[in-house]
C-alpha positions as CSV (number, residue, x, y, z in Angstrom):
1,X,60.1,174.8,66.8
2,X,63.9,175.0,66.0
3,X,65.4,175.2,63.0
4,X,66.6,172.0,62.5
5,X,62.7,170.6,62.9
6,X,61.7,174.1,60.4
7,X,63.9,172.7,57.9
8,X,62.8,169.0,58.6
9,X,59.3,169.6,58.3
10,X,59.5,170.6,54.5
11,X,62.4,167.3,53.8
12,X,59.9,165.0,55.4
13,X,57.0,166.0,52.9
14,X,59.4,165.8,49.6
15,X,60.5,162.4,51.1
16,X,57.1,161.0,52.2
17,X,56.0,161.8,48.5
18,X,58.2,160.2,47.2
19,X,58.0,156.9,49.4
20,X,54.1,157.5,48.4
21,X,55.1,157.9,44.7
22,X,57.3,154.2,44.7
23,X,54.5,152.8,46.5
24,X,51.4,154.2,44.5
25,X,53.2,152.3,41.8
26,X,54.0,149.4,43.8
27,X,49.9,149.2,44.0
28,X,49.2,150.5,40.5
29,X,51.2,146.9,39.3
30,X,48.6,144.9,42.1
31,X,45.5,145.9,40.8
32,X,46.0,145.5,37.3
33,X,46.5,142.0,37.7
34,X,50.1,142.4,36.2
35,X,48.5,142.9,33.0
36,X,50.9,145.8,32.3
37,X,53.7,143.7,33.2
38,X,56.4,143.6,35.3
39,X,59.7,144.8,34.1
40,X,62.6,143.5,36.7
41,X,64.9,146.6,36.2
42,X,62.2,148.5,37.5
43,X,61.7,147.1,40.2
44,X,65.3,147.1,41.3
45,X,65.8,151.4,40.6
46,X,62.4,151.7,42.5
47,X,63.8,149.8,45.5
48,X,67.5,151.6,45.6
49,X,64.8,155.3,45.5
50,X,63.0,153.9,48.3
51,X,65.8,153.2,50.1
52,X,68.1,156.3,48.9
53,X,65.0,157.9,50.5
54,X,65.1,156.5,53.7
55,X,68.2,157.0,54.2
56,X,68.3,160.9,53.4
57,X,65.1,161.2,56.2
58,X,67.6,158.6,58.5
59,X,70.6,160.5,58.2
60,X,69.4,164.1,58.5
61,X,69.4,163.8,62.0
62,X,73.2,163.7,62.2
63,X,72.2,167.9,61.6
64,X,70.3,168.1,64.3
65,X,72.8,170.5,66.1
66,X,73.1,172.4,63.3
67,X,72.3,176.0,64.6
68,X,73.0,178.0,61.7
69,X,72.0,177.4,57.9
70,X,72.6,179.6,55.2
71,X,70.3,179.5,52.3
72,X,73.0,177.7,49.8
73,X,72.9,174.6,52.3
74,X,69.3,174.6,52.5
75,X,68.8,174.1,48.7
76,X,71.5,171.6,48.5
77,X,69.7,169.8,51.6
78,X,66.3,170.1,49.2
79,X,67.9,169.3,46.4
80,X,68.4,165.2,46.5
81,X,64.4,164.8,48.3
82,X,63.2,166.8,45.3
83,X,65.2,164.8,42.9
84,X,64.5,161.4,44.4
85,X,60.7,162.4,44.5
86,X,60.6,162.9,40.3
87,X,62.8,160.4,39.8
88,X,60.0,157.9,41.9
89,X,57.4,159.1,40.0
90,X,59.2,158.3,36.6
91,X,60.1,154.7,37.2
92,X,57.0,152.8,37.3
93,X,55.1,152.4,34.2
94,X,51.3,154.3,33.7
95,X,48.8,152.7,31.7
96,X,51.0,150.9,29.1
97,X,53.0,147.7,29.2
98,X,56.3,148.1,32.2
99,X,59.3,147.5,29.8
100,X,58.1,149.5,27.3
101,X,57.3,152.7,29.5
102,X,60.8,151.9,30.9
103,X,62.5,152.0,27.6
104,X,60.3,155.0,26.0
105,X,61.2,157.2,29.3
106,X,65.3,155.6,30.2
107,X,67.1,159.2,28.6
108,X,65.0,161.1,31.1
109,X,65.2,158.4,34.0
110,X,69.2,157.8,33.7
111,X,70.1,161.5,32.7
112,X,68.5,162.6,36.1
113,X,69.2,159.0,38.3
114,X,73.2,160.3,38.5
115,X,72.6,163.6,39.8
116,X,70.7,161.7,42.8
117,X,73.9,160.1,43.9
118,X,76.3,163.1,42.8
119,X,73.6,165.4,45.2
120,X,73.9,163.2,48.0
121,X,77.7,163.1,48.1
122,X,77.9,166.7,47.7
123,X,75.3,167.5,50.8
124,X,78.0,164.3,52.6
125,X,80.9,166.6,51.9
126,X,79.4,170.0,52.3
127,X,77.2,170.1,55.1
128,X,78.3,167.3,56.8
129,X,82.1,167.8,56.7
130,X,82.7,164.2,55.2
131,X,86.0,163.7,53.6
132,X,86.5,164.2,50.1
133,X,87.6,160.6,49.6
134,X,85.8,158.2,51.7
135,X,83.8,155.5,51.6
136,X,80.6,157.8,51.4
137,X,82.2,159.4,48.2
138,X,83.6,156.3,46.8
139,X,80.4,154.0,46.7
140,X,78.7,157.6,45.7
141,X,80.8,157.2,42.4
142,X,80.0,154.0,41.8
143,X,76.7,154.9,41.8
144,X,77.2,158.1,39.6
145,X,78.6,155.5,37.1
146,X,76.6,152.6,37.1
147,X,73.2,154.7,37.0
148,X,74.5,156.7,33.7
149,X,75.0,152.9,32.4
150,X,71.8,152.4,31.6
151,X,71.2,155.6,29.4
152,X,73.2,154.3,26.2
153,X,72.1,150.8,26.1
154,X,68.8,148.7,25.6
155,X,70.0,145.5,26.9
156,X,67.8,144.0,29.4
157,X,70.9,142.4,30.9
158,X,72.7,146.0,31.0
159,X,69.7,147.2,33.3
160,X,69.2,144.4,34.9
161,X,72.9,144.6,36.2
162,X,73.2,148.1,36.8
163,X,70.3,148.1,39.0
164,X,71.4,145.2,40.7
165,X,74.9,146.3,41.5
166,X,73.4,149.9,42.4
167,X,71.2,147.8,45.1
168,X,74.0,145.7,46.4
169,X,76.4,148.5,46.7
170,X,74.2,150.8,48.1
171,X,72.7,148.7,50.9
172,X,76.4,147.2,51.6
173,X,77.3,150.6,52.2
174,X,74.1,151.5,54.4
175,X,74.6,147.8,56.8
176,X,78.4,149.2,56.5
177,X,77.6,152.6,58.2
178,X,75.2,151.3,59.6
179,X,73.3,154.8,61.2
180,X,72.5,155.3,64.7
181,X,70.5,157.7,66.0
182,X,71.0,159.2,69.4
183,X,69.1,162.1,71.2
């Protein structure tokens, strides 16, 4: 085993629990019959996670050639995976009804949901040598911004826009890039 698959090994499980996270709640909302609700925010910040997460596991081949890590880029390469996975355990509701749990936990949810996009453009400019102002960095600030949004307002319409514009800019970006893997 190299050390780009050693390092992949433990990205994959923080990344794979939190796909299994968005999705446990995905099936928590099925088999309660919707009796706790369905809040559309929600829905929207659980879809950019799932996402955001695919496209960490995605692009982490580009490191693949990577033969020498020190210790500081292995905990910023940790760092978003771990995030993303408390983050996807924090945005669907448990045993009470969706836009209430939303509401009663959206400090803790949109203090930590910026640092997911800030992480990311950090490991974008740090480890993989992307300009400081780039495309990458730019929708990352737009992100940064409209996920911080959310944390002073209990407007359904303010949520419901944020997380739409997160979604939209975020998979424009990814169809933009759009990432190829090549042995």
């Amino acid at each position: 085993m190299g050390l780009f698959e050693y390092i992949m090994v433990l990205t994959s499980i923080l990344i794979g629990l939190g796909v299994a996270e968005l999705l446990n709640g995905v099936v928590r909302i099925l088999r309660s019959d919707f009796k706790e609700g369905i809040y559309i925010p929600q829905l929207f910040w659980a879809s950019y996670l799932f996402l955001f997460l695919i496209v960490i596991w995605w692009s982490r081949w580009d490191l693949h050639e990577n033969f020498v890590w020190s210790f500081g880029q292995l905990l910023l390469s940790l760092a978003g995976p771990i995030l993303l996975f408390v983050l996807s355990g924090l945005v669907f509701a448990h045993n009470q009804p969706a836009r209430d749990y939303y509401f009663k936990h959206q400090k803790t949810l949109f203090t930590l949901m910026p640092f997911a996009a800030l992480i990311g453009m950090l490991h974008e400019v740090i480890i993989e040598g992307t300009p400081v102002f780039s495309s990458t960095t730019i929708m990352a600030s737009s992100l940064v911004v409209l996920s911080v949004i959310p944390r002073f307002s209990q407007r359904d319409w303010v949520h419901l826009s944020c997380a739409i514009l997160v979604n939209v800019i975020f998979f424009g970006w990814v169809l933009g890039v759009s990432y190829l893997i090549s042995a």
